[in-house]
KOLNURO-481593 format. One record per residue: residue number from 1; x, y, z of N, C-alpha, C, O in turn; residue in three letters. Coordinates in nm, 4 decimals. Layout:
residues N
VEXFI  resi       nxx       nyy       nzz      caxx      cayy      cazz       cxx       cyy       czz       oxx       oyy       ozz  resn
VEXFI   NUM         X         Y         Z         X         Y         Z         X         Y         Z         X         Y         Z   Ala
...
//
This chain:
residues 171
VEXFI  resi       nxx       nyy       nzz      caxx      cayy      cazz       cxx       cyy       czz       oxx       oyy       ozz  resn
VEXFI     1    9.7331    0.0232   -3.0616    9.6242   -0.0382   -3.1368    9.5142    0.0654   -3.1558    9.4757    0.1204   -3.0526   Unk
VEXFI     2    9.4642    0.0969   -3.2568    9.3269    0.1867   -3.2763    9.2156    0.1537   -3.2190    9.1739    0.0385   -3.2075   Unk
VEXFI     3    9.1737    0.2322   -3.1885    9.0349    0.2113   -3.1081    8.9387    0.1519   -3.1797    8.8498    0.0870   -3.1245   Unk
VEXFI     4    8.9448    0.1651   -3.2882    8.7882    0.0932   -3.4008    8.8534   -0.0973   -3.3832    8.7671   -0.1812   -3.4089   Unk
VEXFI     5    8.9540   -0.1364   -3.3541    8.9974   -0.3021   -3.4025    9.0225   -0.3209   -3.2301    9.0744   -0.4268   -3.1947   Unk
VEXFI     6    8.9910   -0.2330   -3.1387    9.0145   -0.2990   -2.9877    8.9205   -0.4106   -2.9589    8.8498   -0.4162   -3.0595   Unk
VEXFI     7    8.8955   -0.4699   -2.9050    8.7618   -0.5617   -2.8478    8.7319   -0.4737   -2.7275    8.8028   -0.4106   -2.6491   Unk
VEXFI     8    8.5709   -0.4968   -2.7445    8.5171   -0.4514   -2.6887    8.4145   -0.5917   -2.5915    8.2969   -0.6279   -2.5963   Unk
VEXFI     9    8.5236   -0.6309   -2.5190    8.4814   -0.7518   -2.4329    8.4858   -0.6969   -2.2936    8.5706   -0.6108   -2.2703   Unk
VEXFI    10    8.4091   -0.7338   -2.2030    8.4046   -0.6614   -2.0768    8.5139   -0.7863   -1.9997    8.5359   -0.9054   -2.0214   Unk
VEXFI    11    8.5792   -0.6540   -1.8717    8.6634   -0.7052   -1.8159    8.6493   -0.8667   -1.7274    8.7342   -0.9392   -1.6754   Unk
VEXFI    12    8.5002   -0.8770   -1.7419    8.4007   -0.9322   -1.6074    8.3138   -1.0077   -1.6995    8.1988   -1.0075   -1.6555   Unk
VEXFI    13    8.3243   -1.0692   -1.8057    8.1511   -1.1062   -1.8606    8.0674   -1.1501   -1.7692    8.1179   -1.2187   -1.6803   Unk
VEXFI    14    7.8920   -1.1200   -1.7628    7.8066   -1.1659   -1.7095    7.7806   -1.3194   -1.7591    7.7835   -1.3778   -1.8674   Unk
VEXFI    15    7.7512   -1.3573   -1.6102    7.7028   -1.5038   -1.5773    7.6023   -1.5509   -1.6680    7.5680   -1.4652   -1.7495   Unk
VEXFI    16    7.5595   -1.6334   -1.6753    7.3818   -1.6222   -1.7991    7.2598   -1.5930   -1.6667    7.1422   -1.5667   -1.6916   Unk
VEXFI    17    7.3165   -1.6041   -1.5267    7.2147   -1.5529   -1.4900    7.2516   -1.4058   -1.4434    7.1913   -1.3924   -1.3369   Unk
VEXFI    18    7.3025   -1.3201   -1.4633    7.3078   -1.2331   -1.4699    7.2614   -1.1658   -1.5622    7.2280   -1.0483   -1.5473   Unk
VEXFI    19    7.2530   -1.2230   -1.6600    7.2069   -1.1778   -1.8286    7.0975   -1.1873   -1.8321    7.0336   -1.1271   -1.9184   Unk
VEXFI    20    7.0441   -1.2574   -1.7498    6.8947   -1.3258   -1.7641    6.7949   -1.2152   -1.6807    6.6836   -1.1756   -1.7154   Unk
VEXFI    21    6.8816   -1.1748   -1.5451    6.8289   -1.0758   -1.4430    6.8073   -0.9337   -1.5588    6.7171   -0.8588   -1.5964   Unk
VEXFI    22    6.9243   -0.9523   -1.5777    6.9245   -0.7811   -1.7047    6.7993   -0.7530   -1.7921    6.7337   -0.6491   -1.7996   Unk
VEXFI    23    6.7807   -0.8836   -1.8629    6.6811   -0.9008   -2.0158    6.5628   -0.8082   -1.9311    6.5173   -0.6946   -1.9451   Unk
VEXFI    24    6.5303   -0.9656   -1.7986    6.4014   -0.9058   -1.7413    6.3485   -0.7828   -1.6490    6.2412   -0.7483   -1.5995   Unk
VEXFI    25    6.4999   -0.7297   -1.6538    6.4862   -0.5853   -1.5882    6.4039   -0.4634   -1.6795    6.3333   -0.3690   -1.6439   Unk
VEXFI    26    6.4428   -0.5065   -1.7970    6.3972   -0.4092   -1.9025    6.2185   -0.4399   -1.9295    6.1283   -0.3573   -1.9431   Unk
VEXFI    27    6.2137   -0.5669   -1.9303    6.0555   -0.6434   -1.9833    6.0538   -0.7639   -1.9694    6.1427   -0.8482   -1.9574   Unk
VEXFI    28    5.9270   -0.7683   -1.9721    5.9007   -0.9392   -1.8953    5.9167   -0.9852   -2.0672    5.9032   -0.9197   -2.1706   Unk
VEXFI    29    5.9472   -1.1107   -2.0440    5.9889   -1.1685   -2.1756    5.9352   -1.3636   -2.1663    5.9369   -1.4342   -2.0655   Unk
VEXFI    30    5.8991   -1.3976   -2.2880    5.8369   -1.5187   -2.2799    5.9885   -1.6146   -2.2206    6.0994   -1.5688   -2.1931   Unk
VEXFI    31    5.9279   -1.7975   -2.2140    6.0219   -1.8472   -2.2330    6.1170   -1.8704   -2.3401    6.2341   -1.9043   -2.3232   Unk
VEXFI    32    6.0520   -1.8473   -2.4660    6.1451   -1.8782   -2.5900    6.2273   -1.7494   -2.6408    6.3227   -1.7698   -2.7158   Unk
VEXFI    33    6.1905   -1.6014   -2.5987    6.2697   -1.5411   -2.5846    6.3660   -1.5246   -2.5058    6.4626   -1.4643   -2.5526   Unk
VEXFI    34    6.3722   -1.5628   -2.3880    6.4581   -1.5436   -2.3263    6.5682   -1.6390   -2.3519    6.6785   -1.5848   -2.3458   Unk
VEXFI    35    6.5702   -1.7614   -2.3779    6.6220   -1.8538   -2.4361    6.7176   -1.8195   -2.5756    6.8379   -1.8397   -2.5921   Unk
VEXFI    36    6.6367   -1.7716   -2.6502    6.7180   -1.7138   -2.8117    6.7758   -1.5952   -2.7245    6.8939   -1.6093   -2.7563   Unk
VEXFI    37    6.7758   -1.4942   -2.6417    6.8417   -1.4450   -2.6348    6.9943   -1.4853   -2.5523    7.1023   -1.4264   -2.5472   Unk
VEXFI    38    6.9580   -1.5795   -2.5086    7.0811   -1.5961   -2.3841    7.1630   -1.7609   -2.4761    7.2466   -1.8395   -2.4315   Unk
VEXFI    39    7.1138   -1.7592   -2.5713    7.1850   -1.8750   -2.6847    7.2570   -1.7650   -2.7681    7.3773   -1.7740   -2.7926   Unk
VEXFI    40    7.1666   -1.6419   -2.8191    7.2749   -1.5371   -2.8693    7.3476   -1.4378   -2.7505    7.3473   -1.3148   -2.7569   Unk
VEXFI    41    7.3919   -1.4947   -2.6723    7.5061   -1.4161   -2.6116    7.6263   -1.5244   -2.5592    7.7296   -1.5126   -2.4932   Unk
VEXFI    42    7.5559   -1.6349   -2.6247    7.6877   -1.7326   -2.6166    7.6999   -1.8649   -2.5506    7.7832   -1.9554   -2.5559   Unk
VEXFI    43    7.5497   -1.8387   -2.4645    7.5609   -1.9372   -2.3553    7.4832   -2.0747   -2.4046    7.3761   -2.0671   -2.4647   Unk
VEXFI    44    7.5558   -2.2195   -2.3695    7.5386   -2.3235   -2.4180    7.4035   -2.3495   -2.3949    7.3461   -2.2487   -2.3536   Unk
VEXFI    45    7.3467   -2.4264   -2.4038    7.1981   -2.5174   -2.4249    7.1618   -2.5478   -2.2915    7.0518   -2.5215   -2.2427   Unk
VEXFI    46    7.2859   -2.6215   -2.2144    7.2773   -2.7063   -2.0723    7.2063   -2.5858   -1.9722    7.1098   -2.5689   -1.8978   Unk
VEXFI    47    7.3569   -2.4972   -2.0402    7.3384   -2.3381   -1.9199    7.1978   -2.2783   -1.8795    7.1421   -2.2432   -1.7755   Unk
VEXFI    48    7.1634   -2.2856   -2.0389    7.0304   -2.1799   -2.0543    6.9034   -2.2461   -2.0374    6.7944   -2.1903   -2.0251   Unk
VEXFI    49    6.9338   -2.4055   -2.0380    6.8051   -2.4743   -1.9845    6.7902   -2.4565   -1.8442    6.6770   -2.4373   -1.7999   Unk
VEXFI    50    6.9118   -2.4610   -1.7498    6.8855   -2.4924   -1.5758    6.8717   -2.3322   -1.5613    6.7866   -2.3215   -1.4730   Unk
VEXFI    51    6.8978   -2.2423   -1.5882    6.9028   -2.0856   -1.6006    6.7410   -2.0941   -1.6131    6.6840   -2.0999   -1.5041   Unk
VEXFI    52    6.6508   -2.0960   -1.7375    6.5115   -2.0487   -1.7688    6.4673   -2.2144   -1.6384    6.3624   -2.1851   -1.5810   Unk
VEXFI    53    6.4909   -2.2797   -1.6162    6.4332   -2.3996   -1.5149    6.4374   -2.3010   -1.3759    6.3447   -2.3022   -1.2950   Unk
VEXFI    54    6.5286   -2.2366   -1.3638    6.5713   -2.1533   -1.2533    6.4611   -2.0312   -1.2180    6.4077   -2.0051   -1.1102   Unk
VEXFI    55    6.4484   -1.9719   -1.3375    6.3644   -1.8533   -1.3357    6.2613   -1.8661   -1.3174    6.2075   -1.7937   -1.2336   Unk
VEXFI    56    6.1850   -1.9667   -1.3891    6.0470   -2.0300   -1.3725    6.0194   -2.1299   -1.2152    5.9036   -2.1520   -1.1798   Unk
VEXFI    57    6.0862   -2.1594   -1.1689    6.1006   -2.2262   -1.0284    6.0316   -2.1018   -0.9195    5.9291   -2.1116   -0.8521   Unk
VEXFI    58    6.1433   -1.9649   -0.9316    6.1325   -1.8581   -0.8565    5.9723   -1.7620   -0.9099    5.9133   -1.7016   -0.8203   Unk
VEXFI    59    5.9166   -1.7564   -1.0503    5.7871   -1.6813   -1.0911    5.8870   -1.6052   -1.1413    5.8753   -1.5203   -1.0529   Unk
VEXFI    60    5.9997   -1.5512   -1.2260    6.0418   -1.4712   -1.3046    6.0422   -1.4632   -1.4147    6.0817   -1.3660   -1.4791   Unk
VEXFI    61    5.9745   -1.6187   -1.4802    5.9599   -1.6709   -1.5968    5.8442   -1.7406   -1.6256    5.8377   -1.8631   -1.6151   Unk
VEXFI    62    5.7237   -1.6490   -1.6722    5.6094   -1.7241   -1.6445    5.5192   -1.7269   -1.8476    5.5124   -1.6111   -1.8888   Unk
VEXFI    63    5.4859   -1.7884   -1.9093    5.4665   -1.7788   -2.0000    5.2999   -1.7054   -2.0049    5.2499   -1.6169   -2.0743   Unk
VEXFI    64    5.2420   -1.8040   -1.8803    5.1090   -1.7417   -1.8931    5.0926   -1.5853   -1.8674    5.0505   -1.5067   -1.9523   Unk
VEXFI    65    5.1377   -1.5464   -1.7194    5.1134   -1.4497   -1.6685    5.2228   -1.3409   -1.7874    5.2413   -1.2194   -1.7946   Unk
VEXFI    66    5.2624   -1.4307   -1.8468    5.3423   -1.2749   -1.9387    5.2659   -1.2401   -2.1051    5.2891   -1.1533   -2.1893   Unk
VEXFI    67    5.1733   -1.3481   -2.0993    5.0871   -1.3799   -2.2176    4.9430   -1.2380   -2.1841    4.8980   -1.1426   -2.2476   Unk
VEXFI    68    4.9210   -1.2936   -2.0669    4.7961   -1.1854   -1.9922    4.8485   -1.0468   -1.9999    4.7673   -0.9604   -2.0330   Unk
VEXFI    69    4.9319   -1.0223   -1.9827    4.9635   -0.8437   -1.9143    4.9868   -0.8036   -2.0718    4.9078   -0.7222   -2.1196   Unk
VEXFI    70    5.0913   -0.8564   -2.1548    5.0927   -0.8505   -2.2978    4.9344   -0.8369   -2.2945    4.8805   -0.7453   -2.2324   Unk
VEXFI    71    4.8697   -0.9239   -2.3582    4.7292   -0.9230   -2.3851    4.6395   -0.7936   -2.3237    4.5512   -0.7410   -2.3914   Unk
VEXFI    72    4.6656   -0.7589   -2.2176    4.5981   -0.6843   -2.1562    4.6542   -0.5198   -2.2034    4.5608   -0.4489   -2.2410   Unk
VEXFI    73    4.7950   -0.4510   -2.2060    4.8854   -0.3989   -2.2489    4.8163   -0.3899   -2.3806    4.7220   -0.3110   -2.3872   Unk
VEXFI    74    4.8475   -0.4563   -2.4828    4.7563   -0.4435   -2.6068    4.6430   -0.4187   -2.6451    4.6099   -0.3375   -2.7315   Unk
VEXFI    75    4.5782   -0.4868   -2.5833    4.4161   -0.4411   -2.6063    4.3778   -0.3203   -2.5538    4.3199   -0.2317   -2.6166   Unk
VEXFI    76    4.4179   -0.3163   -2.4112    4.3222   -0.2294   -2.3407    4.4113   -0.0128   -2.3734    4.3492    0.0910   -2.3962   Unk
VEXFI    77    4.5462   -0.0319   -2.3608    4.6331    0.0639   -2.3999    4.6544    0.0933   -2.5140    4.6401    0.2115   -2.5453   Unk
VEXFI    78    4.6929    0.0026   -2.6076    4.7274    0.0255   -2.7341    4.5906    0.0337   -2.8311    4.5880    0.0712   -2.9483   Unk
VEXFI    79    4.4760   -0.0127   -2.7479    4.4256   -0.0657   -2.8299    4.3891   -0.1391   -2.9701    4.2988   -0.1203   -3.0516   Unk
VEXFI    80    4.4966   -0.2298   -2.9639    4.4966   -0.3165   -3.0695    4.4031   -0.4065   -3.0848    4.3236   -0.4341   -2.9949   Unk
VEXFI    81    4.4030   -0.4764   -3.2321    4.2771   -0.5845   -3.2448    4.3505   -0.7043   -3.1916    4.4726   -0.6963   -3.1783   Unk
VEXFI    82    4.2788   -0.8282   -3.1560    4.2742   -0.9063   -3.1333    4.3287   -1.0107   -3.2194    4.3726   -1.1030   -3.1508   Unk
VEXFI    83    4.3402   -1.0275   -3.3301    4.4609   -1.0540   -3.4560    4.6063   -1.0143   -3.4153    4.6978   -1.0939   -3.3941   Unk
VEXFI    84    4.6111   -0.9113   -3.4095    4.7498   -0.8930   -3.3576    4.8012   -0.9264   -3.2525    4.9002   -0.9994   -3.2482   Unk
VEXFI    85    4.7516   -0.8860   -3.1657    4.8136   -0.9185   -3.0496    4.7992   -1.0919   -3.0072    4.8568   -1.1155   -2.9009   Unk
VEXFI    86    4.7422   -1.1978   -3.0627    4.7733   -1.2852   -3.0865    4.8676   -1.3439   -3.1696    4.9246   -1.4484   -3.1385   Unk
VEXFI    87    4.8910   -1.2754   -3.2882    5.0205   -1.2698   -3.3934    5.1635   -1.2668   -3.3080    5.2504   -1.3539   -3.3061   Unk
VEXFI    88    5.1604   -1.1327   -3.2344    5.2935   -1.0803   -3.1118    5.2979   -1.2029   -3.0714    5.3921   -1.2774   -3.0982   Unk
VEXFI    89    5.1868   -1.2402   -2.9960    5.2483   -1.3207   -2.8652    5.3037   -1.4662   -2.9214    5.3894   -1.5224   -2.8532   Unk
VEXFI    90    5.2571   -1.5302   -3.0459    5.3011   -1.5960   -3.1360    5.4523   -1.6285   -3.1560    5.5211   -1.7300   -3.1448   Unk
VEXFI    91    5.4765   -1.4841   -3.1943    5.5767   -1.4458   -3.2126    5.6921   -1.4939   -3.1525    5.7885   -1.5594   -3.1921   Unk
VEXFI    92    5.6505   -1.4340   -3.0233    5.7404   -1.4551   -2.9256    5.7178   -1.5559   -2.8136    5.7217   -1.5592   -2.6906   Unk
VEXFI    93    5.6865   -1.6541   -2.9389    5.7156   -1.7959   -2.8567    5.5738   -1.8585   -2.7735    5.5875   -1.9806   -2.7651   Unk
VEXFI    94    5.4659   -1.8209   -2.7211    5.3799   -1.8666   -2.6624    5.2917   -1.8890   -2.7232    5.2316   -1.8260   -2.8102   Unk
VEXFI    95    5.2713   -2.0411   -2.6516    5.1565   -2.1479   -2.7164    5.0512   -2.0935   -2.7293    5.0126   -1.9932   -2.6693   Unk
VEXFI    96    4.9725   -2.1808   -2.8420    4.8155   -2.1406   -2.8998    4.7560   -2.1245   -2.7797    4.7209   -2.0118   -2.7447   Unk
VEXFI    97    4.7357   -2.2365   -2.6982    4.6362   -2.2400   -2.5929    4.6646   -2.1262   -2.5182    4.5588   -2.0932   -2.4646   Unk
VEXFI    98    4.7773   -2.0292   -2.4790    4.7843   -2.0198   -2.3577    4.7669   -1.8492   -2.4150    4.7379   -1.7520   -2.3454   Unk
VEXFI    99    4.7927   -1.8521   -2.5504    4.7107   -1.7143   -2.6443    4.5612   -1.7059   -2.6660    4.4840   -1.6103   -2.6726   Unk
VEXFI   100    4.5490   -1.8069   -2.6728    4.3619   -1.8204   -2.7018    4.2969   -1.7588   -2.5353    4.2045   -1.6784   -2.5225   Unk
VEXFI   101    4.3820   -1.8285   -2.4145    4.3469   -1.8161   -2.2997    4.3336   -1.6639   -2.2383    4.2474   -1.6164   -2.1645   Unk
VEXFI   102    4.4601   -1.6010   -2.3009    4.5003   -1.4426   -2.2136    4.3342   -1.3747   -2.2930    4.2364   -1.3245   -2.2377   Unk
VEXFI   103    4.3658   -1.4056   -2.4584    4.2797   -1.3149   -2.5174    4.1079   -1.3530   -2.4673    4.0279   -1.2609   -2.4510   Unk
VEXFI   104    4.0672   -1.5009   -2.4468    3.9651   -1.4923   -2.3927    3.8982   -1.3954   -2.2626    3.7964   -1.3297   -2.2407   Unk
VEXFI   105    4.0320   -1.4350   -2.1903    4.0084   -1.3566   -2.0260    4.0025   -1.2035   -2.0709    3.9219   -1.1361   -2.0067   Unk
VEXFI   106    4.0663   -1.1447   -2.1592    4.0425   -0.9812   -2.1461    3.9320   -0.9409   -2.2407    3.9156   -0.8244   -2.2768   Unk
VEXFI   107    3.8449   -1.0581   -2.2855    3.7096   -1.0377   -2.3400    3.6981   -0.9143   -2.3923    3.7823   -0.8969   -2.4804   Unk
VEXFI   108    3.6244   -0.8167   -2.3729    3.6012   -0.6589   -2.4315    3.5500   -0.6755   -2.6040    3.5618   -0.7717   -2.6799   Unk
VEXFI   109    3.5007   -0.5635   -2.6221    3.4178   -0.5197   -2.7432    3.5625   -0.4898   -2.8626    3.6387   -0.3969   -2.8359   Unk
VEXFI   110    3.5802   -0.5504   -2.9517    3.5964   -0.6091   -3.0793    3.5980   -0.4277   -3.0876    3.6852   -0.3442   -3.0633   Unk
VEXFI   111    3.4703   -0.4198   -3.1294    3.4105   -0.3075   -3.2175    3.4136   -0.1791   -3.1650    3.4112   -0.0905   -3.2504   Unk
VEXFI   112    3.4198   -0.1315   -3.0106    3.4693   -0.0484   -2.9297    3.6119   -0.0075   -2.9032    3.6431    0.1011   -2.8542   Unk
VEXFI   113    3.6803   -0.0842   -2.9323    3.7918   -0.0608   -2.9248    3.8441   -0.0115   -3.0342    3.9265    0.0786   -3.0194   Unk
VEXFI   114    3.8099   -0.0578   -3.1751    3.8373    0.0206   -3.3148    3.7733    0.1423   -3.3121    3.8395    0.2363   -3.3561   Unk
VEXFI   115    3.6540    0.1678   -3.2693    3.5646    0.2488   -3.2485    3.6539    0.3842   -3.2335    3.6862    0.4670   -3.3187   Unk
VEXFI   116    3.6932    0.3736   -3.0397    3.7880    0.4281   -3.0011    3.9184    0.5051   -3.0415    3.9617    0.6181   -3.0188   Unk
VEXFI   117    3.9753    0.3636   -3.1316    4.0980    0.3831   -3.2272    4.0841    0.5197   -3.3284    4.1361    0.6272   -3.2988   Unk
VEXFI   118    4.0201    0.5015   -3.4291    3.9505    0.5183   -3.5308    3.9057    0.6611   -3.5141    3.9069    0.7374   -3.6107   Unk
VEXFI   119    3.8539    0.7116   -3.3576    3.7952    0.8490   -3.3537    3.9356    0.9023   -3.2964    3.9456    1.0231   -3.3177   Unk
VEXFI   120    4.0503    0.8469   -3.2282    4.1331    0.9240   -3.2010    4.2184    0.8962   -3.2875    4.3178    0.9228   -3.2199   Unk
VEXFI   121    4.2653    0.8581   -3.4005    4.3379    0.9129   -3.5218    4.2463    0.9455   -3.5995    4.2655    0.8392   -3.6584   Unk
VEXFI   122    4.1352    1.0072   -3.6769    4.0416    1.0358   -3.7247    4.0998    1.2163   -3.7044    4.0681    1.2838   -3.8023   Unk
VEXFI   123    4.1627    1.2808   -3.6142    4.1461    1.3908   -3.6150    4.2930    1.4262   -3.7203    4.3253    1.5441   -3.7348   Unk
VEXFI   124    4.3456    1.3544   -3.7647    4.4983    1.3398   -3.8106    4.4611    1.3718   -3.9604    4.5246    1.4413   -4.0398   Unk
VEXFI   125    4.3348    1.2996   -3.9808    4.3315    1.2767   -4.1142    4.2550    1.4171   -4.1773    4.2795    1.4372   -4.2963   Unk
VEXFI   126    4.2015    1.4760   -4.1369    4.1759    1.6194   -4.1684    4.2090    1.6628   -4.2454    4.3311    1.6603   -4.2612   Unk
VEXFI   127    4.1217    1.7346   -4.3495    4.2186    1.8136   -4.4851    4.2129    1.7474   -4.5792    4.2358    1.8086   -4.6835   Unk
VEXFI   128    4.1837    1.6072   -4.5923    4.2320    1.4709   -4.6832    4.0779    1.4696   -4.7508    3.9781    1.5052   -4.6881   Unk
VEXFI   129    4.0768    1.4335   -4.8569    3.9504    1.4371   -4.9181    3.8928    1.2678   -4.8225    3.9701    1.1813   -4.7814   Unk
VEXFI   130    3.7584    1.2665   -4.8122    3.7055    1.1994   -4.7617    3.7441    1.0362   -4.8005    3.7967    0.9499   -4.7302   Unk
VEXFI   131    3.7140    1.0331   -4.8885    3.7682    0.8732   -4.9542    3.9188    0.8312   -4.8966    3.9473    0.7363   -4.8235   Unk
VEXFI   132    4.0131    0.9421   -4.9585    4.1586    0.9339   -4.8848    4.1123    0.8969   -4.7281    4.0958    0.7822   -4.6866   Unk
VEXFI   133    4.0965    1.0103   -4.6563    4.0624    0.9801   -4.5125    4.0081    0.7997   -4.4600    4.0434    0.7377   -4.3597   Unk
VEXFI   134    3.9293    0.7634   -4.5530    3.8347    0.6744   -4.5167    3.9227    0.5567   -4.5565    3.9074    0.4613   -4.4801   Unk
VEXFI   135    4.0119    0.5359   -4.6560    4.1389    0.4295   -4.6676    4.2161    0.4456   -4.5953    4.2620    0.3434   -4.5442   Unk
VEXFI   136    4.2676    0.5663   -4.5552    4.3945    0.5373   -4.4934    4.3713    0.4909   -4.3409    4.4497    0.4317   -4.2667   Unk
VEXFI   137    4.1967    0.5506   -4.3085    4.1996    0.5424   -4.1240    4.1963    0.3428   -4.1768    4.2827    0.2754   -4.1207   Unk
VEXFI   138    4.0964    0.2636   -4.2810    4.0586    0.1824   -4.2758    4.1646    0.0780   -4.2539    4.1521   -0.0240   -4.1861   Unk
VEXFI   139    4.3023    0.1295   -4.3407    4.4178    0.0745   -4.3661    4.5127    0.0593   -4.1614    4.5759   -0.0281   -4.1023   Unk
VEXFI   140    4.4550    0.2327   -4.1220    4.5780    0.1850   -3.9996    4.4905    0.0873   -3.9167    4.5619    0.0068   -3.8568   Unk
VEXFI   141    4.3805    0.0727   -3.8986    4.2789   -0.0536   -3.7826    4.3347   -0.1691   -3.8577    4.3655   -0.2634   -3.7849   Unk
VEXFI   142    4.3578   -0.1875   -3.9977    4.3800   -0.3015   -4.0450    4.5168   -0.4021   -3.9867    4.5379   -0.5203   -3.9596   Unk
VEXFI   143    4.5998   -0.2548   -3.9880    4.7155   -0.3322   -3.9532    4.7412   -0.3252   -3.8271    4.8523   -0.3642   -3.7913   Unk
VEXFI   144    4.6406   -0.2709   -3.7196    4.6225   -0.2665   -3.6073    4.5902   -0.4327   -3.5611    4.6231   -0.4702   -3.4485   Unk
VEXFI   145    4.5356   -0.5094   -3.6403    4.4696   -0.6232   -3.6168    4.3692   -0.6534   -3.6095    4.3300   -0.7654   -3.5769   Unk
VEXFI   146    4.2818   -0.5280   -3.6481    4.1194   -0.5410   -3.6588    4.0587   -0.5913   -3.7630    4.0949   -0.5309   -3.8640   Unk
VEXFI   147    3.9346   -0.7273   -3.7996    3.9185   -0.7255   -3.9044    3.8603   -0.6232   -3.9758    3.8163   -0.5271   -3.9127   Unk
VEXFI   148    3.8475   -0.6277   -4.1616    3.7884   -0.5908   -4.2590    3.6654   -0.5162   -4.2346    3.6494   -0.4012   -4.2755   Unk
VEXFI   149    3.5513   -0.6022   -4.1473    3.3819   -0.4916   -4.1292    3.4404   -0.3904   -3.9862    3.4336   -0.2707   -3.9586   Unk
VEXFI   150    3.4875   -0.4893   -3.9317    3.5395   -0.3985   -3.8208    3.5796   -0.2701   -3.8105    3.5408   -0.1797   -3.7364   Unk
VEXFI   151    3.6824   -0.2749   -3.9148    3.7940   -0.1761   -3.9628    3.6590   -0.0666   -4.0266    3.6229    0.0461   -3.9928   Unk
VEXFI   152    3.6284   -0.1275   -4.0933    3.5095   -0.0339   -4.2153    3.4272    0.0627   -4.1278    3.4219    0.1854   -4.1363   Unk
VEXFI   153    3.3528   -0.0343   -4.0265    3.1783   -0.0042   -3.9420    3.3129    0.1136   -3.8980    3.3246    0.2124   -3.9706   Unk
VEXFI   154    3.4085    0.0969   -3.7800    3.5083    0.2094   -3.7196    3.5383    0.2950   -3.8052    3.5018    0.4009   -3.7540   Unk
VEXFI   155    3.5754    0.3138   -3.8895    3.6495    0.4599   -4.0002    3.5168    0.5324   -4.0473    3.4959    0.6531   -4.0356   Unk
VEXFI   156    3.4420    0.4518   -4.0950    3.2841    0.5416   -4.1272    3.2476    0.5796   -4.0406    3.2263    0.6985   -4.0639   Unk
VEXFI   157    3.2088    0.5465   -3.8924    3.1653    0.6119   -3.7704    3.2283    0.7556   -3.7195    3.1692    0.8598   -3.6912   Unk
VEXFI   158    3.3957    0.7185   -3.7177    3.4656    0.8504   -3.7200    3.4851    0.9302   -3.7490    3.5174    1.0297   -3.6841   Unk
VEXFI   159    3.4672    0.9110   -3.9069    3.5062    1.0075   -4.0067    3.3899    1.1104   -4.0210    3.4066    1.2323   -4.0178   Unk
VEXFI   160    3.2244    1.0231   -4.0431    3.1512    1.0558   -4.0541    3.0299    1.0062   -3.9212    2.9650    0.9024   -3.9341   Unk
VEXFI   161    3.0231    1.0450   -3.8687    2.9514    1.0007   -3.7488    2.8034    1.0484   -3.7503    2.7392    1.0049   -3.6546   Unk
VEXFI   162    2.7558    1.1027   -3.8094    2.6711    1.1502   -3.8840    2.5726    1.0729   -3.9633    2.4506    1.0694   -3.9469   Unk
VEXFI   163    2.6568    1.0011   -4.0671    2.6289    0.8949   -4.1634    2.5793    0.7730   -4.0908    2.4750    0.7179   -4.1258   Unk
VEXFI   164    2.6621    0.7242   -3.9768    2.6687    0.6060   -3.9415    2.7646    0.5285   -4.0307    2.8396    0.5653   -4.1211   Unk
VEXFI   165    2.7368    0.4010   -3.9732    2.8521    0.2600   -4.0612    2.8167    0.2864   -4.2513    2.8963    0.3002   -4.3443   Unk
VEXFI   166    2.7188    0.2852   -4.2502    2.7009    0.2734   -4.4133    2.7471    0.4312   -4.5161    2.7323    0.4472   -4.6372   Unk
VEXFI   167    2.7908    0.5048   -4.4382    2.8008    0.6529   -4.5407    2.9146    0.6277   -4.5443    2.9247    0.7263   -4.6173   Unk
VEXFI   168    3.0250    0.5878   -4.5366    3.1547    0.5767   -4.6110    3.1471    0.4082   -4.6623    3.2345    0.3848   -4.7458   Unk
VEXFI   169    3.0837    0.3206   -4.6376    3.1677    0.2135   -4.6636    3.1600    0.1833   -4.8483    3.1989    0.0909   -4.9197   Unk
VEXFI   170    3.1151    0.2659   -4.8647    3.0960    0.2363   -5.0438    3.2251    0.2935   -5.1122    3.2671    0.2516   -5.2201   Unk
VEXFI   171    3.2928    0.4087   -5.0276    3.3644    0.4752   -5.0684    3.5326    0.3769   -5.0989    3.6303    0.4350   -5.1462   Unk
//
């Protein structure tokens, strides 16, 4: 038989809690991910309910505490806006409340953190005629998750720090 039409099924398949140990070896993962993932590897509904009932019993499956470190991870490292990283956690399954909650608790400056952003890619944009510079930094905070003045007051500060908020934003 050729090797490209063999199956490639293991001799042993993993248990769903074995699968489940694996996912979270790599990253902590919400409840609804972990769920879509262990429904796409085959395992029935019953399985994967007493499995994530299982995990969450032991603290291996916690929606809040995986909502916070996300939240925290984002903001404070990545420094992302606060849009986004509510979008992510969305994403992946965790409730409004318990998104509204992480992002309340890691509080911090909105405007410091683009600030931040903004002066450390700011050195990238170099060479670029000013206007260019001043869209494209405005464009990456944007899709960072920062709003619109946000994005603006940050790219004018960086670019031109000099100027202050108002010497690029006309541009």
């Amino acid at each position: 038989m050729p090797e490209a039409s063999r199956s490639r099924r293991p001799k042993r398949p993993l248990s769903c809690h074995d699968r489940a140990l694996r996912l979270l070896a790599v990253r902590p993962r919400s409840r609804r991910e972990m769920e879509s993932r262990l429904r796409s590897a085959g395992f029935d509904a019953e399985t994967v309910a007493e499995e994530l009932a299982r995990l969450e019993e032991v603290g291996l499956l916690d929606d809040e505490r995986f909502a916070q470190e996300f939240a925290e991870h984002a903001l404070r490292r990545r420094l992302s806006g606060r849009r986004a990283v509510a979008s992510s956690l969305a994403a992946k399954g965790v409730s409004r409340p318990l998104v509204e909650r992480a992002l309340q608790d890691m509080g911090g400056d909105e405007d410091a953190r683009a600030a931040e952003l903004a002066r450390s890619r700011a050195s990238r944009l170099r060479g670029l005629a000013p206007e260019v510079a001043y869209r494209r930094l405005v464009s990456f905070l944007a899709r960072r998750g920062y709003e619109g003045a946000v994005a603006r007051r940050a790219a004018a500060s960086a670019l031109r720090p000099d100027l202050g908020a108002e010497g690029l934003s006309e541009a």
